[in-house]
N, C-alpha and C positions, 0 to 999 in steps of 0.2 A: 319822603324820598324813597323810604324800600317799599311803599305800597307802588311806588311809579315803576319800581324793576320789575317787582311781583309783576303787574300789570303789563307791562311789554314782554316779560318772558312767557307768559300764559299767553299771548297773542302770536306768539314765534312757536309756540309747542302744537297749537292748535292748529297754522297754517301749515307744519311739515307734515301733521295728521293728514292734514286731505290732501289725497294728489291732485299734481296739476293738472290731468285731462278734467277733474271733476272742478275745476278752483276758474280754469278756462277752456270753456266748450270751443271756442273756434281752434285752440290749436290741437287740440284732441281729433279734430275732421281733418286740418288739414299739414300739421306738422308728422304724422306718421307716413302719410303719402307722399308727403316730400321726399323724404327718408328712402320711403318704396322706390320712389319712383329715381332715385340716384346711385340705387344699388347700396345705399349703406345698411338695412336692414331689408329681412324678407319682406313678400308683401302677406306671408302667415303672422308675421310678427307685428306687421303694421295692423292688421284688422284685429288684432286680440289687444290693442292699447286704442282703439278708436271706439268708441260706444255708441255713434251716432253715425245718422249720412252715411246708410247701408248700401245704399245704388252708388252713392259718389266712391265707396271703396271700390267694390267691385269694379266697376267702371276701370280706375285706376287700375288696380291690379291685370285688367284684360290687358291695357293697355304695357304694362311691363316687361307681362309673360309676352307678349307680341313680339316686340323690340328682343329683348332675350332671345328669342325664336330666330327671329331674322339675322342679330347678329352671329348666330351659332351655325346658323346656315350659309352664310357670306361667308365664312371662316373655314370653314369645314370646304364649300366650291373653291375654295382658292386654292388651298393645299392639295385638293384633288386635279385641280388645272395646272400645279404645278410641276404634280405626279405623273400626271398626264403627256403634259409635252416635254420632259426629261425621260418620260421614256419613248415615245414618237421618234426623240431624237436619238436614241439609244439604239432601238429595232431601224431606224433609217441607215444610222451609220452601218449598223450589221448586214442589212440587205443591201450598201451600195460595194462594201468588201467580200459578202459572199458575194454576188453580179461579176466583180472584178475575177476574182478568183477564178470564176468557174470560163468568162471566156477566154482570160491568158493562160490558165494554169498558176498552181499553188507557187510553182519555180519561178515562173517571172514576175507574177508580183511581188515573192519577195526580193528579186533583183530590182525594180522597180521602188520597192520602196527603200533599199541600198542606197541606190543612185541617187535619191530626192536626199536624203540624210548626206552622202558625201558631198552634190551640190551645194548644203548648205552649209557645209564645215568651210567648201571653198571660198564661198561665198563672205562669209565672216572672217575668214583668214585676207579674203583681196581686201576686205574693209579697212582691218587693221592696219593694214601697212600702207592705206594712202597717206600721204602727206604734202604739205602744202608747197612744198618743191614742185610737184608735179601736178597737184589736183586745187582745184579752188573747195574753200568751205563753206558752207549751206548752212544759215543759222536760223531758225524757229524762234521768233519772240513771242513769245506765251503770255504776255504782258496786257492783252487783250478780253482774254476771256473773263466774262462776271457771272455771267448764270448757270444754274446747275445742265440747263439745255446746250448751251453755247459750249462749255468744257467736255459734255458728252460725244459732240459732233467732232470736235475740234479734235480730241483723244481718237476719234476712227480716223479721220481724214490721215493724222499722223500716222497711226499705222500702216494705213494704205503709201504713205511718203515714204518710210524706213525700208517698208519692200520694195518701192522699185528703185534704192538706192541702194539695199543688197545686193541685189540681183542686177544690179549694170554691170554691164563689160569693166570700165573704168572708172569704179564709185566713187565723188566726192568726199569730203571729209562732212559728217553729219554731225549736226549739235541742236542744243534746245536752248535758250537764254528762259530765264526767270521759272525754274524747274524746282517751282514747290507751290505748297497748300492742294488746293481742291484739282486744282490742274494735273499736280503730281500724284493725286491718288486716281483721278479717273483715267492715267496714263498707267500706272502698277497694275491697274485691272485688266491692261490690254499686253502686259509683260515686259513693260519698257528698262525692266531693272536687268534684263537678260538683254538688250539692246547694244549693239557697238556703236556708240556714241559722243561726247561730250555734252556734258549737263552743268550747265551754270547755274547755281541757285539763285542768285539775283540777275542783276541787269549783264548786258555781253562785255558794259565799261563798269562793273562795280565786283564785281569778283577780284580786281588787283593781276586780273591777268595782264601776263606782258607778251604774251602772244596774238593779243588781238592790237592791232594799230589801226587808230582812225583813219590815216588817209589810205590804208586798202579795205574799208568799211564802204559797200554799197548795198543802200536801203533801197528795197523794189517797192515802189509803193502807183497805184494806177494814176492818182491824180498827181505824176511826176510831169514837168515837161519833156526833157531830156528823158533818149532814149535811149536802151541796154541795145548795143550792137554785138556785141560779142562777149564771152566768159573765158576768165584770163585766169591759171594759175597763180596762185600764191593769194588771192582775194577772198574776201570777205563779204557770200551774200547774203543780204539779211533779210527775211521772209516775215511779214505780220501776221501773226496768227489771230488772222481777225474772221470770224463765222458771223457773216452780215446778211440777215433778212433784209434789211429796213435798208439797206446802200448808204449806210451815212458817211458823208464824202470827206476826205482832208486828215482821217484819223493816222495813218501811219505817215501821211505828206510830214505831218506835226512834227511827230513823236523824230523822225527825222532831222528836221531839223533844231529840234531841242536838244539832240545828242550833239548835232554839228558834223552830220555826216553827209556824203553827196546822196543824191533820192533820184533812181532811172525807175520808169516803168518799161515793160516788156512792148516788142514790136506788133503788139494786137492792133491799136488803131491803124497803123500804117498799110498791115496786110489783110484786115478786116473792117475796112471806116463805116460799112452801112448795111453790114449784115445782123448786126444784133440790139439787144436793149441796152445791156450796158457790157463796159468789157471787167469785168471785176472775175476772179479764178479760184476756186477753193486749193485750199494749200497745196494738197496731194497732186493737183494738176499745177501746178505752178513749179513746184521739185520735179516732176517727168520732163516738165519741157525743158528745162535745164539739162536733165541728165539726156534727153535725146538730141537737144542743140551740141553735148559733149562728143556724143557719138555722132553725128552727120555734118555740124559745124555749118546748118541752114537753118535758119528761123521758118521757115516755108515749108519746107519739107516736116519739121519735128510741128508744128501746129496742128499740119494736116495729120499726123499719126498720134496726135496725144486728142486734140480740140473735143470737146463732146459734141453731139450730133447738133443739139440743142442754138450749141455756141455758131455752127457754122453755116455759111451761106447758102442760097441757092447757086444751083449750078450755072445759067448765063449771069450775076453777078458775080463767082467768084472767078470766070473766066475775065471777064473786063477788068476787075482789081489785079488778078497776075499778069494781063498785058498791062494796065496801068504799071505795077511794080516793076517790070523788065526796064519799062522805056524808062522810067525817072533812075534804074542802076546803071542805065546806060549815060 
């Protein structure tokens, strides 16, 4: 029995004696290049523990130093592109304020830019004190967005919505339902936390608010049948913040009626039946014509000043649909 120890431990002393690149030649070729080639050791360090397959290192190692190279150089043009156009934008802003300057003078643009700064104190101060005595509220359901693209768009369009609802004559009461996760941060980036608003973190009926009541709850959604004729104080409109490539149809009709609220869409088929593809509106257009229906109290009038060019007719169709529309008011 102790010749058998003897004998296995003289076989264990013997094998830690040789190294393993000499004990196995293949991984001597090719387990240092692995290594090399993943960044965990040099490829100096990789060709001083390989003793064989002098073309296969080298080889290897061109190939490392290469990729190294490339990526030091994509890394390097990025920051430099980065550098680049924050200052592009830096010397733009300066040459469009020296420009200004030099044709009004030093003295009226700073009046000028006074007056943009007091507009907008007024402006936030009219916001605050609407209320629903006299303004209807405009509600954002964010309840829509899923992709990093879709929350990006959906975050500009809303900002383009929060201004022209500042800046109306007689602004609505502005709010966002379901104002959190990725929605709420690609909105922080656009400064929505400085915003006069309300911001429901879950749904417009799951916050326990007792200021929102269903039956002054009206969901606009296009594939409604019933039609919005008019916007009434003290109401509740509620806007899908849906950014749809693809037109998938019924999505806020649904969500509608899963709440149990009524569902109008806006008078576009009525004063536009065969001028376009589809009639679907991104949000920020869909909040103007509101707030421009508040101010003219015409659906006609505020389409024709808000519509994109895209959306709107030719000229001998949109004259037959306004006499069509007179004669069927008549």
């Amino acid at each position: 029995m102790q010749a058998l120890v003897v004998s296995v431990l003289g076989v264990v002393l013997l094998l830690a004696a040789v190294p393993l690149t000499e004990r196995c030649p293949r991984i001597s070729r090719s387990f240092p290049i692995q290594l090399a080639s993943r960044g965990r050791v040099s490829p100096a360090g990789a060709r001083a523990v390989s003793h064989s397959d002098e073309s296969a290192d080298s080889n290897e190692w061109a190939k490392w130093a290469e990729r190294r190279r490339r990526r030091e150089e994509w890394r390097n043009s990025a920051h430099e592109r980065m550098r680049n156009k924050s200052l592009r934008q830096k010397r733009r802003k300066q040459e469009s304020i020296a420009g200004t300057v030099e044709r009004i003078g030093k003295k009226a643009w700073q009046e000028s830019k006074y007056r943009k700064m007091k507009e907008k104190i007024q402006a936030r101060s009219r916001l605050r004190s609407a209320n629903l005595s006299t303004s209807p509220r405009i509600v954002v359901d964010l309840d829509y967005a899923n992709s990093e693209g879709e929350t990006r768009s959906l975050a500009k369009q809303l900002r383009c919505a929060y201004h022209h609802v500042l800046y109306s004559e007689s602004p609505p009461i502005f709010a966002l339902s379901s104002y959190k996760d990725n929605v709420a941060k690609a909105l922080a980036a656009h400064g929505s936390e400085n915003w006069v608003m309300e911001k429901y973190v879950e749904g417009l009926f799951d916050d326990g608010s007792s200021c929102v009541n269903k039956e002054d709850v009206i969901y606009l959604s296009p594939d409604a049948e019933s039609v919005l004729e008019k916007i009434e104080a003290g109401k509740t409109y509620v806007i899908a913040g849906i950014v749809d490539k693809t037109l998938r149809n019924g999505l806020s009709l649904s969500k509608a009626q899963k709440l149990g609220v009524k569902a109008v869409c806006l008078p576009f088929k009525d004063l536009y039946p065969n001028g376009v593809k589809n009639h679907v509106l991104n949000v920020d257009t869909v909040v103007r014509l509101m707030i421009e229906f508040l101010k003219y109290q015409d659906w006609l009038k505020s389409f024709e000043e808000v519509l994109p060019m895209g959306k709107k007719l030719p000229v001998h169709l949109r004259q037959k649909n306004d006499s069509d529309a007179i004669g069927s008011s008549r």
